[in-house]
C-alpha positions as CSV (number, residue, x, y, z in Angstrom):
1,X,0.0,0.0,0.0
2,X,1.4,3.4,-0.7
3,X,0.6,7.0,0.7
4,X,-2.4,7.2,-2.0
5,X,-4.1,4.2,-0.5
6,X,-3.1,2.4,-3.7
7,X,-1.3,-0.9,-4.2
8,X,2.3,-0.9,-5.8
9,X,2.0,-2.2,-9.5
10,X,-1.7,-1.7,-9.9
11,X,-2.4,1.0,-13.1
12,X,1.5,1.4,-13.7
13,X,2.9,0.6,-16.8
14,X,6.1,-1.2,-14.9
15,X,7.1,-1.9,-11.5
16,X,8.8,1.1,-9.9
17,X,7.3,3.8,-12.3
18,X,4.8,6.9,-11.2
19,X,1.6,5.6,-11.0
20,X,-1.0,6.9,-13.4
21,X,-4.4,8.9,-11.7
22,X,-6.4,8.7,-14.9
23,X,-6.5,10.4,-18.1
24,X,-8.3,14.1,-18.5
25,X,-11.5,13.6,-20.5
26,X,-13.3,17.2,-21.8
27,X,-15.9,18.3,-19.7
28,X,-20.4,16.6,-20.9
29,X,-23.0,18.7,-20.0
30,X,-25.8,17.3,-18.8
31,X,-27.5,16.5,-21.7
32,X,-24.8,15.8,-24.1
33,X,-25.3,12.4,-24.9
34,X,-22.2,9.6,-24.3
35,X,-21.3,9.0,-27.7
36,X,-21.6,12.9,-28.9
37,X,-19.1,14.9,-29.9
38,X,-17.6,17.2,-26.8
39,X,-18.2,20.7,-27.4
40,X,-16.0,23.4,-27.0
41,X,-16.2,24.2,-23.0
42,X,-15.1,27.8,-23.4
43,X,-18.2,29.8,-23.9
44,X,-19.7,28.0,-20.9
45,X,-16.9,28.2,-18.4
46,X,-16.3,31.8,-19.5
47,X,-19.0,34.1,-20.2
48,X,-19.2,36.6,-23.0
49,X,-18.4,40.1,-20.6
50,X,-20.6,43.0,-21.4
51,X,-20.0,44.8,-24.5
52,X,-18.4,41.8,-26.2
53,X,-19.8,40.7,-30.0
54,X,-20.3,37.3,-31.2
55,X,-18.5,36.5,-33.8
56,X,-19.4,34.4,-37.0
57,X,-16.7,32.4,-36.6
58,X,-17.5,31.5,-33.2
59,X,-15.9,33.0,-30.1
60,X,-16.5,36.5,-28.8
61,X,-14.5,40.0,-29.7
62,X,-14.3,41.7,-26.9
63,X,-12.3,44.8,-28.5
64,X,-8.8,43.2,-28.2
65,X,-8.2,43.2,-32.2
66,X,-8.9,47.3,-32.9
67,X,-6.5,48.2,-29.7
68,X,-3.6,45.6,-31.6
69,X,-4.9,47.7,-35.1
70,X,-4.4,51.1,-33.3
71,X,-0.8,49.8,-31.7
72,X,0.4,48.7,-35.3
73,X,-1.0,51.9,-36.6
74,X,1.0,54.0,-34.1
75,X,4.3,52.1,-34.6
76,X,4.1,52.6,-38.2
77,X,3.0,55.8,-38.4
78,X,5.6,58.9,-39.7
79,X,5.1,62.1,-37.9
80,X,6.6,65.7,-39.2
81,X,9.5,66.8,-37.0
82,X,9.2,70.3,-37.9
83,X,7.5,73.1,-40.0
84,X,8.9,73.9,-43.7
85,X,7.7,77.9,-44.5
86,X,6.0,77.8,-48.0
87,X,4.3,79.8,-50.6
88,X,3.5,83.6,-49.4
89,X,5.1,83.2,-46.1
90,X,8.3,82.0,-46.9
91,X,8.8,85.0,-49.4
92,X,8.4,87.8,-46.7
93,X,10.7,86.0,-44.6
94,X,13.2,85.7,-47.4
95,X,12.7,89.8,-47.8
96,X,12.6,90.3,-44.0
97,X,16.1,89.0,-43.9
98,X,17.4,91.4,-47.0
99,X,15.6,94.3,-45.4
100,X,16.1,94.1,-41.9
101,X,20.3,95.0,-41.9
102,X,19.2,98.1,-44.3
103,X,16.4,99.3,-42.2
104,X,19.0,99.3,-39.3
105,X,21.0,101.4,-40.5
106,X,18.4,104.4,-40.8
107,X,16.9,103.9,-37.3
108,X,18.0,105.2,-34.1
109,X,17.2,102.4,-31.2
110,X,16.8,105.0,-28.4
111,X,14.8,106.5,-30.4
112,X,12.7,103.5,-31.8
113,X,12.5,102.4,-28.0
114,X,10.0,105.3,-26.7
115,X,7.6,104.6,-29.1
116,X,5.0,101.8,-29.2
117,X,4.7,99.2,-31.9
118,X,1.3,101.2,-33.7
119,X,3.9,104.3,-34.0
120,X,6.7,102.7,-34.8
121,X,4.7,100.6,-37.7
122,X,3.3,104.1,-39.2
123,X,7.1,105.8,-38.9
124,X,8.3,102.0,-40.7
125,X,6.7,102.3,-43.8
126,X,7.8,105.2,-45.7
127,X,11.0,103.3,-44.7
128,X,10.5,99.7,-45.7
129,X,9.6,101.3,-48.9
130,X,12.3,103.2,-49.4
131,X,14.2,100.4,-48.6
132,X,12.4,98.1,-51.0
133,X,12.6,100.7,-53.9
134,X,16.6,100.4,-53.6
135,X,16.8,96.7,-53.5
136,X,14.1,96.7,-56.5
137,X,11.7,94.5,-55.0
138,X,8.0,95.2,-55.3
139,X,5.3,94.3,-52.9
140,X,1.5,94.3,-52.9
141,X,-0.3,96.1,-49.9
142,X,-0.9,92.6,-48.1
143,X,2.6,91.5,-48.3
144,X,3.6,95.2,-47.2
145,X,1.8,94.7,-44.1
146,X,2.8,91.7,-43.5
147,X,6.6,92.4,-43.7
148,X,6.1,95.4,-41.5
149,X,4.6,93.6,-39.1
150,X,7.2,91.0,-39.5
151,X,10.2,93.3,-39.1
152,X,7.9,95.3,-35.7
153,X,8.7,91.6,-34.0
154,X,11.7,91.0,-35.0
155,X,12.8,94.8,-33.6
156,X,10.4,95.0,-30.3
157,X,9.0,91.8,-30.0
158,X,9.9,88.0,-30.1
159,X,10.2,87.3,-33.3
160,X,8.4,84.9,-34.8
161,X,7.2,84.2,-31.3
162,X,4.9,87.0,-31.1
163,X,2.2,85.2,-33.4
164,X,1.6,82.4,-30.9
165,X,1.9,84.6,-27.4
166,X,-0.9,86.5,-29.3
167,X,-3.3,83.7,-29.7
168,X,-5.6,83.5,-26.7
169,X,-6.5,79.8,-27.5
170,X,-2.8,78.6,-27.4
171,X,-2.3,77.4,-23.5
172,X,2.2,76.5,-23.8
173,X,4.8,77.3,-26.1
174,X,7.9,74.8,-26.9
175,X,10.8,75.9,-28.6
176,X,12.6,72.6,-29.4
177,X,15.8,74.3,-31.0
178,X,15.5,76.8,-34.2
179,X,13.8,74.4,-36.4
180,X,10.8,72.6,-34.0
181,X,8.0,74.5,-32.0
182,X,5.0,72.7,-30.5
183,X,2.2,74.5,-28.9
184,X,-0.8,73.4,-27.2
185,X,-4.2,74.0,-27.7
186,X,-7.2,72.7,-25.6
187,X,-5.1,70.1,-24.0
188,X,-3.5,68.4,-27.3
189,X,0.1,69.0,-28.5
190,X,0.6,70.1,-32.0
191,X,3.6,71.6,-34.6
192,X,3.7,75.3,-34.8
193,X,3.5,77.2,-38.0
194,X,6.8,78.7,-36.9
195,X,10.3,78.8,-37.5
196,X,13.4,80.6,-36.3
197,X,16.2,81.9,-38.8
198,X,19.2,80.0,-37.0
199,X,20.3,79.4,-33.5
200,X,21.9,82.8,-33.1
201,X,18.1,84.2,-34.1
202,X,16.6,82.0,-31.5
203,X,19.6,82.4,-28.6
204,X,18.8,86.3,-29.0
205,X,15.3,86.3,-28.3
206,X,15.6,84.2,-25.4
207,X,18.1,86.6,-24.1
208,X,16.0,89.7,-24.7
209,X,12.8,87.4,-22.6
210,X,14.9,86.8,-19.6
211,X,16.6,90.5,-19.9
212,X,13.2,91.9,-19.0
213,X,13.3,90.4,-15.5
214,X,17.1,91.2,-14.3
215,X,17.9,87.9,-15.5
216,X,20.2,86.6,-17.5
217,X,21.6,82.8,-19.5
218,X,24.8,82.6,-21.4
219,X,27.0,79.3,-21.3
220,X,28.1,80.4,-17.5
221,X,24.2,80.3,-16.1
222,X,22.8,77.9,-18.7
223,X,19.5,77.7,-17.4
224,X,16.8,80.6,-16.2
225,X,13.4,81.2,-14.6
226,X,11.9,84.3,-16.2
227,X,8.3,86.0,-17.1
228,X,6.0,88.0,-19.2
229,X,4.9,91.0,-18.6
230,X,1.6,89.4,-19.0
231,X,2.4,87.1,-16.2
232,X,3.2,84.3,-18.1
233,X,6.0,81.6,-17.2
234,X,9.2,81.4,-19.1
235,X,11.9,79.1,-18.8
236,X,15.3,79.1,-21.1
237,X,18.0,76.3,-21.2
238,X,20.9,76.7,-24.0
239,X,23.5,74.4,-24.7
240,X,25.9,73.1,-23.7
241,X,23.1,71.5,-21.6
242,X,20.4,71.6,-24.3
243,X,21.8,69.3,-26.9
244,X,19.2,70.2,-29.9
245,X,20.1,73.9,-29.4
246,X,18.3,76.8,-27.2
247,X,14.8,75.6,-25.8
248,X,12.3,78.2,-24.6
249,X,9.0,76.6,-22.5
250,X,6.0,79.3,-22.1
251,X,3.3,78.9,-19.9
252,X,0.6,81.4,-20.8
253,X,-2.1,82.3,-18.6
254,X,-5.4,83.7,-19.5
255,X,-6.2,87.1,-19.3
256,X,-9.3,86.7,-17.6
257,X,-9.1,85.7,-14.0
258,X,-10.8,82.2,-13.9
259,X,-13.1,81.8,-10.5
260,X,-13.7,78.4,-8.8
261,X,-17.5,78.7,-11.0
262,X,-15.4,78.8,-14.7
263,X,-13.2,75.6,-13.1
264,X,-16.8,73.9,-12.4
265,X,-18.8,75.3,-16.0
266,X,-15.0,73.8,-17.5
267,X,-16.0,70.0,-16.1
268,X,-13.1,70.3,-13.5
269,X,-15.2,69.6,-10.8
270,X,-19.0,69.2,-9.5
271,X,-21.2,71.5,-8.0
272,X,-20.6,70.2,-4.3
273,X,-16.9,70.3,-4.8
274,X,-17.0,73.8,-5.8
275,X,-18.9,74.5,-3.1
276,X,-16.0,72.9,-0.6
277,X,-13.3,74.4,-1.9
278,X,-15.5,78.1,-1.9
279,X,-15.9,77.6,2.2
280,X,-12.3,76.5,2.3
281,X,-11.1,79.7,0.8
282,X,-13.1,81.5,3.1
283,X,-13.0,80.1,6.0
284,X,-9.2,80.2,6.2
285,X,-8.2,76.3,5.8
286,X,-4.8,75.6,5.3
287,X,-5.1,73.9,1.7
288,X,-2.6,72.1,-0.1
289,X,-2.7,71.6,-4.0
290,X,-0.9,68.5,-5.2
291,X,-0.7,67.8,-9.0
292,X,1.9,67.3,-11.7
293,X,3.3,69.5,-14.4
294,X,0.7,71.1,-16.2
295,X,-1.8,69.8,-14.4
296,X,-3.6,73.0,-13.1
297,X,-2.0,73.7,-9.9
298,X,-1.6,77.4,-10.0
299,X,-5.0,78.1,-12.1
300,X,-6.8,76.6,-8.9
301,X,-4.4,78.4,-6.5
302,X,-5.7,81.7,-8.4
303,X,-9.2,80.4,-8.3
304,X,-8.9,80.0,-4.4
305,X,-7.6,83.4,-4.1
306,X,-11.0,84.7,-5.1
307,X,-12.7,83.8,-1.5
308,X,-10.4,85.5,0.3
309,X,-11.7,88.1,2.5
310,X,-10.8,91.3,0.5
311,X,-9.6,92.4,3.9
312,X,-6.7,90.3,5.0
313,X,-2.9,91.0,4.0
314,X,-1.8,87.9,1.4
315,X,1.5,87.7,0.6
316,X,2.6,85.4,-2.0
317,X,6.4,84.3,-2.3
318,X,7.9,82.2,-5.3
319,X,10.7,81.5,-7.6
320,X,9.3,83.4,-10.9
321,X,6.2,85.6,-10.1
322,X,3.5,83.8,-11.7
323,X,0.1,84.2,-9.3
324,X,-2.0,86.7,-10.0
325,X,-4.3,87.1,-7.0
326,X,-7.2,88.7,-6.9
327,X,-6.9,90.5,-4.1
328,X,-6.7,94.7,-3.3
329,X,-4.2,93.9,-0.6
330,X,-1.6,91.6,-2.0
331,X,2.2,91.7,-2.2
332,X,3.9,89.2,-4.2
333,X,7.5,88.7,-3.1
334,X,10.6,86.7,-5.7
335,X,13.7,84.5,-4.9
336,X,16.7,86.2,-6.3
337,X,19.3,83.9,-8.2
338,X,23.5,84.6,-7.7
339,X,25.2,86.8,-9.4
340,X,28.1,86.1,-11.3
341,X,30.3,85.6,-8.3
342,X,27.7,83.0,-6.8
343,X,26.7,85.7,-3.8
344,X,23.6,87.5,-3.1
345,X,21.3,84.9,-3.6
346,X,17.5,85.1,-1.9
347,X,15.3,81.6,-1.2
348,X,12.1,81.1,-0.9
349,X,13.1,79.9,3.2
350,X,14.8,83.7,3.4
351,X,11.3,85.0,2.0
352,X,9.1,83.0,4.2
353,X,11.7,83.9,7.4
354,X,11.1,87.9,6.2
355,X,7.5,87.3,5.7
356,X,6.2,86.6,9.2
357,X,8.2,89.9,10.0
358,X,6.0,91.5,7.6
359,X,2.3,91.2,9.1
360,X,0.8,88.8,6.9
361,X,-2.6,87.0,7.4
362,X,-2.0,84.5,4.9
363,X,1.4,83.5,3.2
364,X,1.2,81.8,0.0
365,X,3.6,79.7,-2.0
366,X,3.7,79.1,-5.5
367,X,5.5,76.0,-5.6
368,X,7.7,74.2,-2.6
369,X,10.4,72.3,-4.3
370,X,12.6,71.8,-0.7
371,X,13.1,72.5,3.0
372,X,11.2,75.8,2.8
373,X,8.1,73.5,3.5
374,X,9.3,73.1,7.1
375,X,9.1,77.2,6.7
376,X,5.5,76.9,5.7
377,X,4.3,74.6,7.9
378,X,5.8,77.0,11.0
379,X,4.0,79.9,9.1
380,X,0.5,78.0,9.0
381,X,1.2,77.0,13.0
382,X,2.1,80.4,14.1
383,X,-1.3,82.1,13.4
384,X,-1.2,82.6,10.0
385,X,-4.2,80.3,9.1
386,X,-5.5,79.9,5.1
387,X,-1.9,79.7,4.2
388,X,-1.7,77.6,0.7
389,X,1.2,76.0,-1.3
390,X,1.6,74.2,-4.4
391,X,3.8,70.9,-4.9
392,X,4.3,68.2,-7.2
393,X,2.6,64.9,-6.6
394,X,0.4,62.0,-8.1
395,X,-2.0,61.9,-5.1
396,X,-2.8,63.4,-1.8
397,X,-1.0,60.4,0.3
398,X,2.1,60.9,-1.9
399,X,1.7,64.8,-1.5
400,X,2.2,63.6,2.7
401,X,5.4,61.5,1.9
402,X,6.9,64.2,-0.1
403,X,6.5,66.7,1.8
404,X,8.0,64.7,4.6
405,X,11.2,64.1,2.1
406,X,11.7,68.0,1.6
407,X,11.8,68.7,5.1
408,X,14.0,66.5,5.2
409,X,16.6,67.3,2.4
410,X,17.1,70.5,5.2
411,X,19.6,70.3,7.5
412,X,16.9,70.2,10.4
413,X,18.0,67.7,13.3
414,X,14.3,67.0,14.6
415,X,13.2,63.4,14.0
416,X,10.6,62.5,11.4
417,X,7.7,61.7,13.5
418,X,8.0,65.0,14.6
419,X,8.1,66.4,11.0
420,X,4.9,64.3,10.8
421,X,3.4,65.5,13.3
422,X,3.5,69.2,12.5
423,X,2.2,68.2,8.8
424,X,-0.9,66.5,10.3
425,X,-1.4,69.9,12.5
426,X,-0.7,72.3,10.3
427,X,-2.5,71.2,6.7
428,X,-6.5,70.8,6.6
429,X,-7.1,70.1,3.2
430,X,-5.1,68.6,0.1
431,X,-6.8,69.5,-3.3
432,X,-5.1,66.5,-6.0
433,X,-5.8,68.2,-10.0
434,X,-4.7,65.9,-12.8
435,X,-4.4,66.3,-16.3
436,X,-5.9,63.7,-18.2
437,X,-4.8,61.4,-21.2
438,X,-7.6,63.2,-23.4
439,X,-6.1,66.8,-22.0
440,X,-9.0,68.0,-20.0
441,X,-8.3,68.8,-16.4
442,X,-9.7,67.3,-13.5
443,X,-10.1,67.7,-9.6
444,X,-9.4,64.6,-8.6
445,X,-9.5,64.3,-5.2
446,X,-10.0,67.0,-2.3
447,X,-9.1,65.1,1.5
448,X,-8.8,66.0,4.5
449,X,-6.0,65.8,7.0
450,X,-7.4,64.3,10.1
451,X,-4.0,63.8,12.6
452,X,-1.9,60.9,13.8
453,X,-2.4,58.1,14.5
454,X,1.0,56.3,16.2
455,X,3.9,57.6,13.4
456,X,1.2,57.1,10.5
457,X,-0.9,60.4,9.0
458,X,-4.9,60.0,8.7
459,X,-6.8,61.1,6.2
460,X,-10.2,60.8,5.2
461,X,-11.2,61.7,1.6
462,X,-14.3,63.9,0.8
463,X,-14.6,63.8,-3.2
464,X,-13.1,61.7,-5.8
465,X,-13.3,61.6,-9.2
466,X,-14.0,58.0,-10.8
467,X,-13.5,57.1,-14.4
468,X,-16.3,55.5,-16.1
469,X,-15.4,55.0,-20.1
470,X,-14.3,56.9,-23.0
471,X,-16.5,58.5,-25.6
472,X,-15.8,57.7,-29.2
473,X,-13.9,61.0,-29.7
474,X,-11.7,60.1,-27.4
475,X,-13.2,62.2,-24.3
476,X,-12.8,61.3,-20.7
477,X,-16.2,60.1,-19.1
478,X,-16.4,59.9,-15.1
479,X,-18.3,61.0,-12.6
480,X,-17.4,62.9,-9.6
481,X,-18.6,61.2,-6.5
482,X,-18.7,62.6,-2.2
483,X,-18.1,60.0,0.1
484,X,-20.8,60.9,2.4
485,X,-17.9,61.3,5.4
486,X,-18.8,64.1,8.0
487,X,-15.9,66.3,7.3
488,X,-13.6,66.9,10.0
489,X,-12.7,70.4,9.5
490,X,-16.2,71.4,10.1
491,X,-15.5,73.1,13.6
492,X,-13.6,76.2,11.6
493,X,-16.8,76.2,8.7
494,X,-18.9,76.5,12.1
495,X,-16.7,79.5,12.8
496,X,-17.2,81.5,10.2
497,X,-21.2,80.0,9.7
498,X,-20.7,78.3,6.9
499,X,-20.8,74.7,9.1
500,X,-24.5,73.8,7.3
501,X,-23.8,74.5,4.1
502,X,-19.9,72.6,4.1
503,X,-22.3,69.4,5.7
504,X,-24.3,69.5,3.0
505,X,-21.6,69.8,0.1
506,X,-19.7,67.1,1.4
507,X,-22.5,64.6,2.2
């Protein structure tokens, strides 16, 4: 008898070898007859899933062969690396370039800089004419105005640059080297109808951008933070440490001031959540927004801005000014880099240090990238409540961690449950924005920082955003969804009445 309750020998094909336990045999249902065929077992052990077709051959597509057509389509495809100037536009460019060193030479720049671009174009022409009649070229009225308006760029402007900073409907700028600029529009990346002349013609316009703002990039200081006068975000990096040549990234911002209501008529949130994050302004939470690059961090930092009482002191401290507040009493504060010897150089931890020296009710930080977060959470515990930051993260319990890691990167000797600690105390809410795959922007997930419990941080989350499918166009469909949790921070709602209606939002 062996361990399987089975005699040596008996079934085995010879003495000594594994014994056999039967042979597999397909699955009969129950009214398959003995003799008849077995059928496939497939269909019945797996059922078709929703939204699967039969198909005539037998079997069930379920979607799998169009994704495998759309992979092979995408791995064969060929896509333009950058623009070629045709036709009509590449002839004023080709005169630009023989009329530009002429025109020089009759203009005074001092004089050329006091006036603005309408009254330098109407003191242009009788030149570019001149100047045309000389090199015997002749020009219709359109092409006249368009190689004035040309050469106005080129003189006062950026360049070929100015086209795109002009059009309200393009959101970022990316100058990939002389010869490749994308843009984006409504959340999709596409080629620009642009081109530079030659590095040189590039290098110089990036110079004149970061001149504006006391700043400066050569080969020494390869890389710089800059900004528009409309407020908009530049950064520059030229070789050696771009390898494709100078590369310019602009991040404009819209003219209008967008309100927590635009965010919520946009689709970036529902009607509760808007209603949250309204009482949060205003009732001076301490609110977090966590999100990754180009996600819509500072648009919402703006939006929140709005509910601030228009009688509190804000002050707002960050690398490049970039928020825009909208606020009577506001004074926005900027890091200074070193100069060439590598002295005089303000951080955002010297800012936040002067700040509390400076009566503020609420500080602000664009963006906290080290241990000036350890600055920030002193500021929100030291009576400075409604104090908001921006950071990079992929969700609120990451945004914890992280912020944990940058305080510390400081050279702060206090032990980590302690740095946890003062996070729990000192942040309310965390407000997670994503940008999604189809580029519309979401508000993801607002929680709620409850406190400690042993080293570990508790949160409870309020709203989420769930994904539910994707329309045939390619659109995001979800829905955003309360949890029904009695929100913790509803003590300071009930201090400044707004405890019934917060109850309500969130439930």
């Amino acid at each position: 008898m062996n361990a399987f309750g089975r005699k040596s020998g008996i079934g085995s094909a010879a003495p000594g070898a594994r014994p056999s336990f039967g042979v597999a045999r397909p699955m009969k249902s129950a009214n398959q007859s003995p003799n008849e065929p077995a059928k496939p077992a497939v269909p019945e052990q797996f059922p078709p899933l929703p939204g699967d077709v039969a198909m005539p051959t037998g079997g069930y597509d379920n979607g799998n062969s169009d994704a495998m057509a759309r992979l092979a389509d995408r791995a064969n495809s060929v896509v333009a690396n950058e623009y070629q100037q045709e036709g009509f536009e590449a002839s004023v460019h080709k005169i630009k370039e023989q009329v530009l060193p002429r025109l020089l030479e009759r203009v005074d720049p001092e004089a050329a800089a006091t006036l603005s671009k309408d009254e330098l174009s109407e003191e242009f022409r009788p030149i570019i004419l001149e100047v045309l009649a000389e090199l015997k070229i002749t020009l219709n009225r359109r092409e006249q105005f368009a190689l004035g308006k040309v050469l106005i760029d080129e003189l006062l402007g950026f360049g070929p640059l100015e086209e795109l900073l002009n059009d309200p409907d393009v959101s970022d700028i990316m100058v990939n080297g002389p010869d490749q600029t994308y843009i984006e529009k409504k959340g999709k990346l596409q080629l620009a109808p642009i081109r530079f002349r030659d590095e040189q013609h590039l290098f110089q316009i990036a110079q004149r951008i970061v001149n504006q703002v006391g700043r400066r990039v050569d080969q020494t200081t390869p890389l710089a933070d800059a900004r528009l006068k409309d407020g908009s975000r530049v950064n520059v990096i030229v070789p050696p440490l771009s390898l494709r040549g100078t590369a310019i990234s602009i991040r404009k911002f819209s003219e209008k001031p967008i309100t927590l209501d635009m965010l919520r008529d946009f689709g970036s949130m529902s009607d509760k959540m808007c209603t949250a994050l309204k009482i949060a302004g205003a009732c001076r939470m301490n609110v977090v927004i966590s999100g990754g690059t180009g996600s819509g961090k500072t648009t919402m930092l703006n939006a929140l801005s709005k509910m601030i009482d228009p009688g509190e002191r804000v002050l707002t401290i960050e690398d490049a000014a970039e928020l825009r507040l909208q606020q009577p009493h506001w004074l926005p504060l900027e890091t200074r880099p070193p100069n060439l010897e590598g002295q005089g150089a303000i951080s955002i931890g010297d800012l936040v240090k002067n700040a509390l020296r400076m009566r503020p009710d609420r500080i602000i930080l664009g963006e906290i990238r080290g241990a000036e977060a350890f600055d920030l959470l002193a500021a929100m515990n030291t009576g400075h409540d409604g104090s908001m930051c921006t950071l990079h993260a992929n969700s609120p319990r990451e945004c914890l961690g992280r912020m944990e890691n940058m305080i510390l990167m400081g050279d702060i000797k206090i032990p980590k449950e302690a740095i946890s600690r003062q996070i729990a105390e000192s942040v309310d809410l965390i407000v997670q924005v994503k940008r999604l795959r189809d580029g519309s922007r979401r508000t993801t997930n607002i929680t709620e920082v409850i406190g400690m419990e042993g080293d570990v941080i508790i949160t409870q989350e309020l709203f989420k955003f769930e994904y539910l499918d994707e329309s045939d166009d390619g659109k995001i469909i979800g829905e955003f969804r309360a949890t029904g949790l009695r929100p913790y921070t509803l003590e300071k709602a009930r201090q400044f009445g707004f405890d019934q209606a917060y109850l309500e939002s969130c439930l």
